[in-house]
Every structure is written in C-alpha cells, then in structure tokens.
C-alpha positions as CSV (number, residue, x, y, z in Angstrom):
1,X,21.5,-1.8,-6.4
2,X,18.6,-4.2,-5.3
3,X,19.2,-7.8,-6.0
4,X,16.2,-9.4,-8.8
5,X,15.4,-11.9,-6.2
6,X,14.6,-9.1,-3.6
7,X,13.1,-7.1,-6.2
8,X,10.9,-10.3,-7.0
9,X,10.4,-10.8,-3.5
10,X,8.8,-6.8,-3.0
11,X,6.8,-6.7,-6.2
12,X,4.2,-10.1,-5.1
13,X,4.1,-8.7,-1.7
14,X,3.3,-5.2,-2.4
15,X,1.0,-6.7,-5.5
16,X,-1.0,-8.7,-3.0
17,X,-1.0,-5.5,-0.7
18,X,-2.1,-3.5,-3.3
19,X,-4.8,-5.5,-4.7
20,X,-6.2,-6.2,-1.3
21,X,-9.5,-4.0,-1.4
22,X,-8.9,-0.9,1.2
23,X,-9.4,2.8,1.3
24,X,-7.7,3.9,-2.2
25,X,-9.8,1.1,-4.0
26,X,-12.6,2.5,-2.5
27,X,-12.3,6.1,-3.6
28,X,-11.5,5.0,-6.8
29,X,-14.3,2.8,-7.3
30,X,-16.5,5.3,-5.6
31,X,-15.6,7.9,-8.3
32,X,-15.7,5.7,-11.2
33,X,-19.2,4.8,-10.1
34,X,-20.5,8.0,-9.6
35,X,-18.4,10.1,-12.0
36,X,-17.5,8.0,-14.7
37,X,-13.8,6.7,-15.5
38,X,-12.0,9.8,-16.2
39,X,-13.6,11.2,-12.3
40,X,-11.7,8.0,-11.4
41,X,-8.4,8.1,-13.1
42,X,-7.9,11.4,-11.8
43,X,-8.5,9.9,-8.2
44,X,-6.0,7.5,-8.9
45,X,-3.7,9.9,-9.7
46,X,-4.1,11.7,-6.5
47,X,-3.5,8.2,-4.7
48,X,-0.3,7.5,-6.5
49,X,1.1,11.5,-5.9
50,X,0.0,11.1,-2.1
51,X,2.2,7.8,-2.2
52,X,5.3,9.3,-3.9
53,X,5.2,12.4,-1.3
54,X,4.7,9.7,1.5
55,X,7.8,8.0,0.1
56,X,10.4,10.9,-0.8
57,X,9.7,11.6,2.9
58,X,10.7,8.5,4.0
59,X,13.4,7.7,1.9
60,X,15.1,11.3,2.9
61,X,14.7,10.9,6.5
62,X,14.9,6.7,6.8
63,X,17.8,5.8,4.6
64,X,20.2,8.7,5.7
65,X,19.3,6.8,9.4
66,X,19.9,3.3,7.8
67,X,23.0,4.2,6.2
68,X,24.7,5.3,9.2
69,X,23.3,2.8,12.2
70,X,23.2,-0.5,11.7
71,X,21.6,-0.6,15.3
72,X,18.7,1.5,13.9
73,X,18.6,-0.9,10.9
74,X,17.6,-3.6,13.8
75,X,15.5,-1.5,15.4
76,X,13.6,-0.6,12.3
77,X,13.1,-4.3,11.5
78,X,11.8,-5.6,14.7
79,X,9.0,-2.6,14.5
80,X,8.3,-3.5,11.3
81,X,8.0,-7.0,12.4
82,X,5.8,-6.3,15.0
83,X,3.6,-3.8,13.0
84,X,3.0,-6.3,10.1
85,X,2.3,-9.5,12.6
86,X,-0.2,-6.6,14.6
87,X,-1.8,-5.7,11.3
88,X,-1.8,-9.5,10.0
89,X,-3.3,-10.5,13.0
90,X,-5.9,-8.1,13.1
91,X,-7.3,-8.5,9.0
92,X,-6.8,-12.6,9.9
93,X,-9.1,-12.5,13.5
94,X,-11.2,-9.3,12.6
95,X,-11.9,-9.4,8.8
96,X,-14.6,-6.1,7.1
97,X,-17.5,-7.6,5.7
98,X,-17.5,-4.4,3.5
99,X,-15.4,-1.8,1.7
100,X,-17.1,0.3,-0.6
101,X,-19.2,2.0,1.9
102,X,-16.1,3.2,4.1
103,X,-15.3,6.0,1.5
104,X,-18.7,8.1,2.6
105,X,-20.4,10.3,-0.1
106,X,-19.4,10.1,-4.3
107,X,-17.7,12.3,-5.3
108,X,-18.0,15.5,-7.9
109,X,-17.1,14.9,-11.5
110,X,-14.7,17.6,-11.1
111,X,-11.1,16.3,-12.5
112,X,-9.6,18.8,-9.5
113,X,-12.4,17.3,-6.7
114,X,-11.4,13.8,-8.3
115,X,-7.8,14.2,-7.9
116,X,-7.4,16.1,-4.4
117,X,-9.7,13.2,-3.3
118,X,-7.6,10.8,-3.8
119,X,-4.3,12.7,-2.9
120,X,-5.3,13.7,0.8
121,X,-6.9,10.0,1.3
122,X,-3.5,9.2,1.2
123,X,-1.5,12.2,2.9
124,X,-3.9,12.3,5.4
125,X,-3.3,8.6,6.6
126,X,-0.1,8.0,8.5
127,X,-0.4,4.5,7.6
128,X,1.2,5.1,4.2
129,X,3.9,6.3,5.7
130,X,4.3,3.4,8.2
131,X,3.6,1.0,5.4
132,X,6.6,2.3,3.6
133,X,8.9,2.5,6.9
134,X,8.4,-1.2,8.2
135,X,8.5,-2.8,4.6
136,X,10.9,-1.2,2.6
137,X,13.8,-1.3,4.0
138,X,13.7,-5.1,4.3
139,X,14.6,-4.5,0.3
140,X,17.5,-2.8,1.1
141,X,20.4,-4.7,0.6
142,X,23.5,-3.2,2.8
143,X,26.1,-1.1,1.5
144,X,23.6,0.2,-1.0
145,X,22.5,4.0,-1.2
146,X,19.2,3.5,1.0
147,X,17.7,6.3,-0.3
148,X,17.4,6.3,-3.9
149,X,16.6,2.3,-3.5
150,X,13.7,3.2,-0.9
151,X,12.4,5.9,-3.6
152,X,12.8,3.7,-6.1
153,X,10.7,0.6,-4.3
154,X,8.0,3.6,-3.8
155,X,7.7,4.1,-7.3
156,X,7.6,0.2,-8.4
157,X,5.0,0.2,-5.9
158,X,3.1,3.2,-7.4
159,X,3.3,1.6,-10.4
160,X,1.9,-1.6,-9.6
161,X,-0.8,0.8,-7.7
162,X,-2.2,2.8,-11.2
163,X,-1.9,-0.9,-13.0
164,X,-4.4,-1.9,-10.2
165,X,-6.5,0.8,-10.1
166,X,-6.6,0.5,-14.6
167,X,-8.2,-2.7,-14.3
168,X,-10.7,-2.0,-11.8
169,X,-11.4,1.2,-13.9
170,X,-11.8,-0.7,-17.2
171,X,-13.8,-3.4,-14.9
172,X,-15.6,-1.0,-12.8
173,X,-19.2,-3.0,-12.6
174,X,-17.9,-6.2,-12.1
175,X,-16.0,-6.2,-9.5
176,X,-17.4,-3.6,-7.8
177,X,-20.3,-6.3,-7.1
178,X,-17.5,-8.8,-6.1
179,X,-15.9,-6.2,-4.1
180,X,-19.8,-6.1,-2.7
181,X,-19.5,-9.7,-1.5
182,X,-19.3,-10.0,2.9
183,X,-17.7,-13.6,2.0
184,X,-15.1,-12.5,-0.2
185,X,-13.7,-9.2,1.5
186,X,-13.4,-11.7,4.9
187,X,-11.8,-14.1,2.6
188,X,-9.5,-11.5,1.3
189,X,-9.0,-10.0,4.4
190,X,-8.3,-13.9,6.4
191,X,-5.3,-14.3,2.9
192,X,-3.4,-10.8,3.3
193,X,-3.7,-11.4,7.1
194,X,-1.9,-14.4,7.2
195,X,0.5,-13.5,4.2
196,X,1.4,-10.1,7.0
197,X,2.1,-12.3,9.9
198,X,4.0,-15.4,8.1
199,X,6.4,-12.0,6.4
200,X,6.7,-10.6,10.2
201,X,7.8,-13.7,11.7
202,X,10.4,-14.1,9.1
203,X,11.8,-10.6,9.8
204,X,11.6,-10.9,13.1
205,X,13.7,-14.2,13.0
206,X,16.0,-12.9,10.5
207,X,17.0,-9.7,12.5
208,X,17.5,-11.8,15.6
C-alpha cells in the first residue's frame, strides 16, 4: 500500500515533529510534574485519542477527495506546501524561549481530569487537523486506497507520539529542566523550522 521508502520518509519527519517540544509535551510534562506519572500517562492517552479522531476525520473526508480528483490532489499539495514553508518560516525567524509555561495551571491527579486534558488540547486545536491534511497525503502513493493509508499514517504517527511521551514520562526531571533551557527551545525551534521549509519547497517543486 505505502512504499518502505515513503514510509521511511514519514516516520523521521513526523519523529522530528513529534519530539519537537509544543503543546502535548507540555500537558504531559505538566501532569507528570504535578500529578505523578500515571496523571501523565493518562494525558498522553487523551493526546493520542484526540489525534486518531482528528485523523479518521481526515482520512474519511480527504482521501474519498484524493481518490477521485487528481486536480484536488495538486491543490492539496501546494497548500500544504505553503502551510509547512509559513509554519517553517515562522519557528526558524520567531523561535519560543519557553514551553512548559504555555499549558497554564497543573492539573488534578484525577486519571479522568488527566485524560480529558489531554484529549481536548488536541480536539480543540485545528492545527492537528491541518497537520494531518497538508502532510499526509504526500505519503500517499496513487492508485492506493487513500483512506485506509491516511488512517494508517495517523496511527504510525500516534504511535511514535505515546513512544515520545514514555520517555519523557520515565525522564520526567531531566528534561523537563532541558525543556527549561531559552537556548535550546530556540535551537529546537531554528532545526524543525528549517527542516518545514526545505520539505515545502520540495513539495511545492514536485507538484509543479
């Protein structure tokens, strides 16, 4: 369905992605520092269901569109072109010198609290579902059910997600004082910016 060197291709970019430090690293470090680990796994949980719900949305509605319209396919790519050299450009020119304090207050030790935390930081952000929408379907090889293979991206990419959040659970201390560090978040933020535009302008060039 999805040839191993795109498959390759997806899981370092959406690893990178994923362990750039954003919003769903901060609610889960937020929890495991207030609320222990298990506070925190459950917010990682709610992360990953917010991601699949995002996802079985898009891969209903986007690949029955892809499927039937390659002109749509185009279109699809040079937005997600522009979004990801737009975003790139922003984290490389405008890097945070923080993350943990964007979350707001710690939260209760309540497995439910913990959980629907982390689920509606993600449902509630249209960016997930853009995310998903400008990259995936540069995945998608053609004639293949889009789909199932968009779904199935999503969950590689939910996967690579709880692995994330494990060892920054099992870490928690740490890195949460690296994750403290001005330099490093603009340093971060500077390497995932640039890695976005360079993976626009190939799409971009490609689609042309």
């Amino acid at each position: 369905m999805i040839a191993v060197s795109s498959l390759i291709a997806f899981v370092v970019s959406a690893s990178i992605l994923t362990a750039t430090p954003g919003v769903d690293t901060a609610i889960v470090l937020r929890a495991a520092l207030g609320a222990g680990r298990q506070a925190a796994s459950w917010a990682a949980l709610g992360v990953a269901i917010g991601c699949l719900v995002w996802g079985a949305a898009v891969a209903l509605g986007l690949g029955v569109l892809l499927q039937t319209s390659a002109q749509a396919y185009r279109v699809v790519t040079y937005l997600g072109a522009a979004y990801l050299v737009m975003l790139g450009a922003k984290w490389l020119f405008m890097p945070r010198s923080a993350v943990v304090a964007e979350t707001g207050p710690v939260m209760s030790t309540s497995a439910r609290d913990a959980l629907l935390s982390g689920l509606w930081v993600n449902l509630l952000n249209p960016k997930v579902g853009l995310f998903y929408i400008t990259l995936l379907p540069q995945f998608v090889p053609a004639g293949s059910r889009a789909a199932v293979a968009i779904f199935l991206l999503v969950c590689i990419h939910v996967g690579l997600s709880l692995l994330w959040f494990a060892a920054l659970i099992m870490a928690t201390v740490p890195l949460t004082q690296i994750l403290r560090s001005p330099t490093l978040i603009r340093a971060l933020d500077r390497i995932a910016g640039s890695v976005l535009v360079a993976f626009g302008i190939k799409l971009a060039v490609s689609a042309s």
